[in-house]
N, C-alpha and C positions, 0 to 999 in steps of 0.2 A: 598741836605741836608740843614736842616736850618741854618740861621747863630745864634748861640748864643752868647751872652755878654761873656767875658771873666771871667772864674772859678778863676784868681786867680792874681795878681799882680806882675808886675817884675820892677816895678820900683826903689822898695826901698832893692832890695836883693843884698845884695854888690856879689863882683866880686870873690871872693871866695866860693860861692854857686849859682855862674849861674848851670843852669839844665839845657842847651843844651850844645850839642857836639860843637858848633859853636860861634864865639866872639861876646859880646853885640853889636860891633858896626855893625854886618852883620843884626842884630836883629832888630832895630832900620828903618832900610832901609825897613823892610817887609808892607806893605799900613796896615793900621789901620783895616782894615777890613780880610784880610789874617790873621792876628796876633790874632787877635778874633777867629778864624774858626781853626788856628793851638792850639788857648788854650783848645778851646773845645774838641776840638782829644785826646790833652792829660790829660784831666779830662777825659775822655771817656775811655783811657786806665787804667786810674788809677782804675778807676769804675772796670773795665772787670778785673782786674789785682788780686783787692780784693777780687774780684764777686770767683775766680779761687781758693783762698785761703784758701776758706770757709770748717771748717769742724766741727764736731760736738765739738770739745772743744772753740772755738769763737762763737760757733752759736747754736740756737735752734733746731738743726736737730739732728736726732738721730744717734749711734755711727755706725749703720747698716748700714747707707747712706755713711759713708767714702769708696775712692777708695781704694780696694786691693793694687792699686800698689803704695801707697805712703807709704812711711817710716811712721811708727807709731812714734806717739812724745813724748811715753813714750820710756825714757832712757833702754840700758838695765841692766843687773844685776852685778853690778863688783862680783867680786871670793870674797869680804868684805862682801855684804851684803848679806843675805838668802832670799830665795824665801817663800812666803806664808804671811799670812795674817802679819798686822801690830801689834806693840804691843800695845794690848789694846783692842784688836779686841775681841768681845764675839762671841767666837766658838761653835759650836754644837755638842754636845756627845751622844752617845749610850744611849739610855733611857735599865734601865737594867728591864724588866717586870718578870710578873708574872709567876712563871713555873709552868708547865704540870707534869712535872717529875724532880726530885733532884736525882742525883747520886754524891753519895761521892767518891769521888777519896782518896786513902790510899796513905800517903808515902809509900815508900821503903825502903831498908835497909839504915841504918845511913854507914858514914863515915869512924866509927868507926868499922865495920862489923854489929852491931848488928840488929839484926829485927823485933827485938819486939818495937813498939810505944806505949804509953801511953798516955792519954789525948787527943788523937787527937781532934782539933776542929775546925771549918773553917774560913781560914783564907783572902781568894779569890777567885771569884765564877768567872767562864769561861761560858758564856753565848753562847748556841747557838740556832741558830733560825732557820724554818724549816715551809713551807709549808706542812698540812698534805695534805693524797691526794684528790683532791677535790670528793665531791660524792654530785650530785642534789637531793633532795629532788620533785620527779616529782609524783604526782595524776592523776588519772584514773577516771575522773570524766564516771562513765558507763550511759548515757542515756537510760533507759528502757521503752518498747513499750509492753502493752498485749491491749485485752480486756476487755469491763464495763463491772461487772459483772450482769449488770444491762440491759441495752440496746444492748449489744453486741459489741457497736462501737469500732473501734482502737482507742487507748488512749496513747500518746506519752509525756516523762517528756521534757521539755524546761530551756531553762538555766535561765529564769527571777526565780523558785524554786529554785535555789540556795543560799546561802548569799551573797550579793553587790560585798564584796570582792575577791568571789571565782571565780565571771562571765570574769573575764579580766583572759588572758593566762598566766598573767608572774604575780608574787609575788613580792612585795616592793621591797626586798635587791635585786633582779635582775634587775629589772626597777632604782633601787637605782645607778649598777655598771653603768648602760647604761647611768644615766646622768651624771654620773659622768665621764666618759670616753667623754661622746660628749660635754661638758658643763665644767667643773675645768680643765678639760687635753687638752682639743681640736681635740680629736682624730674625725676623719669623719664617716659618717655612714657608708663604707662600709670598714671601717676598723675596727669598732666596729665590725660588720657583721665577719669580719674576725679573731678578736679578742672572740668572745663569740663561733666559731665553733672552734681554734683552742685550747684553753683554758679549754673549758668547755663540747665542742663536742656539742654546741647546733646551730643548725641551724634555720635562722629565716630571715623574709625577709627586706629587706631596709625600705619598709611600717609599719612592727612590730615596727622596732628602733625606731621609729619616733614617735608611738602611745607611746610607754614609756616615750619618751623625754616629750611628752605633758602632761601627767600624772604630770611626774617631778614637770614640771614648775606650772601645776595648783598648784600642792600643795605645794610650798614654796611662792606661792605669797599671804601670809599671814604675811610669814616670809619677805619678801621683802616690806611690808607697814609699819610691827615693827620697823627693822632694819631703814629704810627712817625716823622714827619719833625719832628713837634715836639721828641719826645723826644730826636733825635738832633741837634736843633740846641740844647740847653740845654748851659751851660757846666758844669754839675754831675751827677752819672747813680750810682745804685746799681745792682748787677747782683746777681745771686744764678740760683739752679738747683736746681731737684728733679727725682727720678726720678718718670716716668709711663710709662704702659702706653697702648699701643695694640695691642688685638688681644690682649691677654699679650704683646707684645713689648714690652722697656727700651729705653725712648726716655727724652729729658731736657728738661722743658720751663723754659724761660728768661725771664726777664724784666729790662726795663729799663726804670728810674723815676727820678722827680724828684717834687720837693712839687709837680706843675702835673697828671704824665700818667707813663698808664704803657702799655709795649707789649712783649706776649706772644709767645713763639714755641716751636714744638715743635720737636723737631730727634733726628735718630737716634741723636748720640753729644755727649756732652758734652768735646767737644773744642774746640781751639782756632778751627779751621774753624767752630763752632754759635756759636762768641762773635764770630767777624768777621759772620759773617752775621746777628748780632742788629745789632750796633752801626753796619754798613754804614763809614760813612768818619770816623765820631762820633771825635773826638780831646780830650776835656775831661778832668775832674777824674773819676780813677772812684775811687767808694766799696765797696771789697767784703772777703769773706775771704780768706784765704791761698791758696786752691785755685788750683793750679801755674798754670794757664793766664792768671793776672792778673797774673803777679807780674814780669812783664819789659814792663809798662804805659810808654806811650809818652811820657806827661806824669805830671801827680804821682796819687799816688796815695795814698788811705786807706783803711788797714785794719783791719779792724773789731775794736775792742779789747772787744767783749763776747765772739767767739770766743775771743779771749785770755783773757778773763775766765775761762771754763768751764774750761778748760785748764789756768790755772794753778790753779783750784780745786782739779780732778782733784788736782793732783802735791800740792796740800797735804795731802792725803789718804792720801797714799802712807804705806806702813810703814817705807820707807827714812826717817828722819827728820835727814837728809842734803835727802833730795827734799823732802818736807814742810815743813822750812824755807824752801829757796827757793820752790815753790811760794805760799807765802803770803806773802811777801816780793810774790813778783812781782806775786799776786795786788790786795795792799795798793795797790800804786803805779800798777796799771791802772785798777783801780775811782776812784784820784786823778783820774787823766786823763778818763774820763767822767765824774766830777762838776765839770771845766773847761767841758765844752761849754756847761754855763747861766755858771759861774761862771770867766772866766779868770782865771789867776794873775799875781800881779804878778813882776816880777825876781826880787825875794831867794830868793821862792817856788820858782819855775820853777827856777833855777839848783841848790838844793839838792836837787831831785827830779831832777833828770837827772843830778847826781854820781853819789846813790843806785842809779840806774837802773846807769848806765855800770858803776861797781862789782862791784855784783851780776852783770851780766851776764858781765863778765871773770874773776870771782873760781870762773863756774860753766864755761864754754864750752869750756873742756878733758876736762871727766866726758864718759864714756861712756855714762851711765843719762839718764834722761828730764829732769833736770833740767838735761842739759847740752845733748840736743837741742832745748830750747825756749828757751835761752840762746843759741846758734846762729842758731834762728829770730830771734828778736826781733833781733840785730845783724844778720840780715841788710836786716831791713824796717824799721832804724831811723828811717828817712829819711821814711816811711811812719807814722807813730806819731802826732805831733803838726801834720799836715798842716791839721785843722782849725781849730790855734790861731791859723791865720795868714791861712783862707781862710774866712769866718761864713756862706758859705754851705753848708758840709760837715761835714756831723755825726760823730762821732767812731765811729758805730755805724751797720752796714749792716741796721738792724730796720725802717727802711722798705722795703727790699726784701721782710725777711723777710713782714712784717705783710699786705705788696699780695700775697704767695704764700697766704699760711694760707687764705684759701678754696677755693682750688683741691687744697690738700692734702687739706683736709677731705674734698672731693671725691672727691679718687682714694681713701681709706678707704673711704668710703660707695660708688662705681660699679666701681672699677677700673680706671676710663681711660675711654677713647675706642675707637671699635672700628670707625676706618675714617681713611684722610687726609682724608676732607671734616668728618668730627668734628672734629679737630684743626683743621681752617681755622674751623669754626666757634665751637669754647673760642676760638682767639686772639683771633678779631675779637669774640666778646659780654664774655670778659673783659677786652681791653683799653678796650672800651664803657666796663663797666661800674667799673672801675677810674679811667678817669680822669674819668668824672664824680663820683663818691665823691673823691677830690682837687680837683675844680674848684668841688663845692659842687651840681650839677647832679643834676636826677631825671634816668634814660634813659630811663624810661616814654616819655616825651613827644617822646622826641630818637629813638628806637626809632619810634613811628607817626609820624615825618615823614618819618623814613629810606623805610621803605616805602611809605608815599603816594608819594612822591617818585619813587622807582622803580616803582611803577603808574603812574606820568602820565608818565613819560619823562623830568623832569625831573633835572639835577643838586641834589643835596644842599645843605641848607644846615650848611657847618661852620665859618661865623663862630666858635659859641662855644669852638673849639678855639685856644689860647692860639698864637701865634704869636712866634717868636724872631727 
């Protein structure tokens, strides 16, 4: 093993924080170069120690990668406080729709015995909903064969005498379910396959699913250059990136978003090159992490202080309690700054939290350990920190990036990727469908079978409802 230079100094640490089990003066006795070789062990441990710690609330990993077997480190419930969302939380309610049929329900006799009512008028409506029974709509396209009345010859009709839209087996809103089942849901083909014969009682082979999926995808990728050109005309944009597979090979799928739309791309390296090619000639406010290729941004820029967040939780953790200190220090005064973005500060406020800040950061940015590289960090992306005290429409956290990813992650867990480039042309354009209608408020059921209608009749698409900058 090599020898390294000693991790850390024992000269100046009084006799009430020796860190070995054993007296300075046994210490003292070990040759200069053993003592080198025992410091490095124990940086080495400290390394593997933190290395071991790591979980998704200190670190960039997702919450899926934590072991089963450790105590979660959320607290649990005392018998005081209640379960379920927080207060403030915007819940979701029963959309109450259009009915089919109205039945008046009558009182009954009053209390008083009597049973004659007057005026009755409605005063609450009990909604119930119901599956009717499904029934296909299937044609008998009949090919008929006679005789020219003329030459005699047999004379056979072929399917190009048909109209464009009728030559394909399956109809839009069925080709519509199928991408949408293999594409917004994730379901696989042969549980499509298994879903369209046990559902609908139609049988059809893994090759058919497949011809509709591509259908699909030709015809929203109209809507997927719309979509891309809105996004890249908003003055605000989160970015973010995971690894994907195609084929078993690492590739890196990308996205860029706003509260309006979001648009996907797959790309072979996560390089700077896969970030120009997402953003095209996009020059606005970008919201992201630290990762290198963002950080020389051409206008302003914010960085995502809940990555800080984790990071500095990490170091609070640490055994150096040098590190630990600042870590939680840092920590303290990040978690400040995202509770600005509902609530900003006023002067006295602000001014006293970026002494603190400044301080701290200068007081650490000469260490060599961890607490001095993330002291470095942050002076270097100061400029970057409070971008969106100043701009309300840029959140202090790049979690809408992350949030518009988590399906797609989920995804690659559950298939392993895509296992072709028409694959991947296909994930971008159903997720970026499907994504910016979930941010516009829109079902794509519906925006999916007019796509393909559309494209069976020759017609261009309609994509009014894509938000226009």
């Amino acid at each position: 093993m090599a020898q390294r230079e000693p991790s850390l100094s024992l000269e100046h640490i009084p006799d009430e924080a020796w860190p070995f089990p054993f007296p300075r003066s046994d210490w003292e006795q070990i040759p200069p170069s053993v003592q080198a070789f025992l410091l490095s062990v124990v940086k080495r441990i400290e390394v593997l120690e933190a290395k071991r710690s790591e979980n998704s609330q200190n670190t960039s990993r997702p919450p899926s990668s934590d072991s089963p077997y450790r105590k979660p480190r959320t607290k649990t419930h005392s018998a005081k406080k209640k379960r379920g969302p927080r207060k403030g939380h915007k819940g979701s309610r029963q959309v109450l729709l259009d009915p089919t049929e109205i039945v008046d329900v009558r009182p009954g006799h009053c209390r008083c015995g009597g049973t004659r009512v007057v005026g009755a008028e409605p005063y609450h409506i009990h909604q119930k909903i119901e599956l009717p029974e499904i029934q296909l709509d299937i044609t008998h396209f009949r090919f008929l064969q006679g005789s020219c009345g003329r030459c005699g010859k047999r004379v056979k009709a072929r399917s190009a005498e048909l109209p464009t839209h009728q030559q394909v087996g399956y109809g839009p809103r069925l080709t519509a379910l199928v991408g949408l089942l293999g594409g917004t849901v994730g379901v696989s083909r042969r549980d499509t396959q298994q879903v369209l014969h046990s559902v609908l009682g139609v049988s059809t082979s893994l090759g058919a699913i497949q011809k509709m999926i591509d259908r699909a995808s030709q015809a929203i990728e109209p809507h997927y250059d719309a979509i891309g050109a809105c996004v890249r005309a908003a003055p605000v944009n989160h970015v973010d990136e995971t690894s994907w597979r195609c084929r078993g090979a690492l590739q890196w799928l990308w996205v860029l978003a706003n509260r309006s739309a979001a648009v996907f791309q797959i790309h072979a390296t996560r390089s700077k090159q896969a970030f120009v090619s997402l953003i095209g000639a996009w020059r606005g406010i970008l919201v992201s992490d630290d990762y290198g290729v963002y950080r020389d941004w051409v206008n302003l820029h914010q960085t995502c202080l809940a990555h800080l967040i984790r990071r500095a939780r990490k170091l609070s953790e640490a055994g150096d309690p040098e590190v630990a200190r600042f870590g939680l220090q840092a920590k303290t005064e990040l978690q400040l700054m995202c509770r600005w973005g509902k609530a900003p500060p006023g002067v006295p406020e602000w001014n006293a939290h970026y002494m603190r800040v400044i301080k701290l950061l200068f007081a650490h940015n000469e260490r060599s350990d961890e607490a001095g590289t993330m002291a470095r960090a942050l002076l270097r992306q100061l400029d970057n920190l409070w971008v969106y005290l100043e701009h309300h429409a840029v959140d202090p956290t790049n979690n809408l990036a992350e949030r518009v990813l988590r399906f797609l992650v989920l995804r690659r867990k559950a298939t392993g990727g895509t296992q072709s480039e028409k694959g991947n042309r296909w994930l971008e354009r159903i997720a970026t469908l499907r994504e910016t209608c979930r941010l516009q408020g829109q079902r794509s059921f519906p925006i999916l079978v007019d796509a393909i209608q559309d494209r069976f009749d020759g017609r261009a698409p309609d994509l009014s409802w894509i938000p226009v900058r």
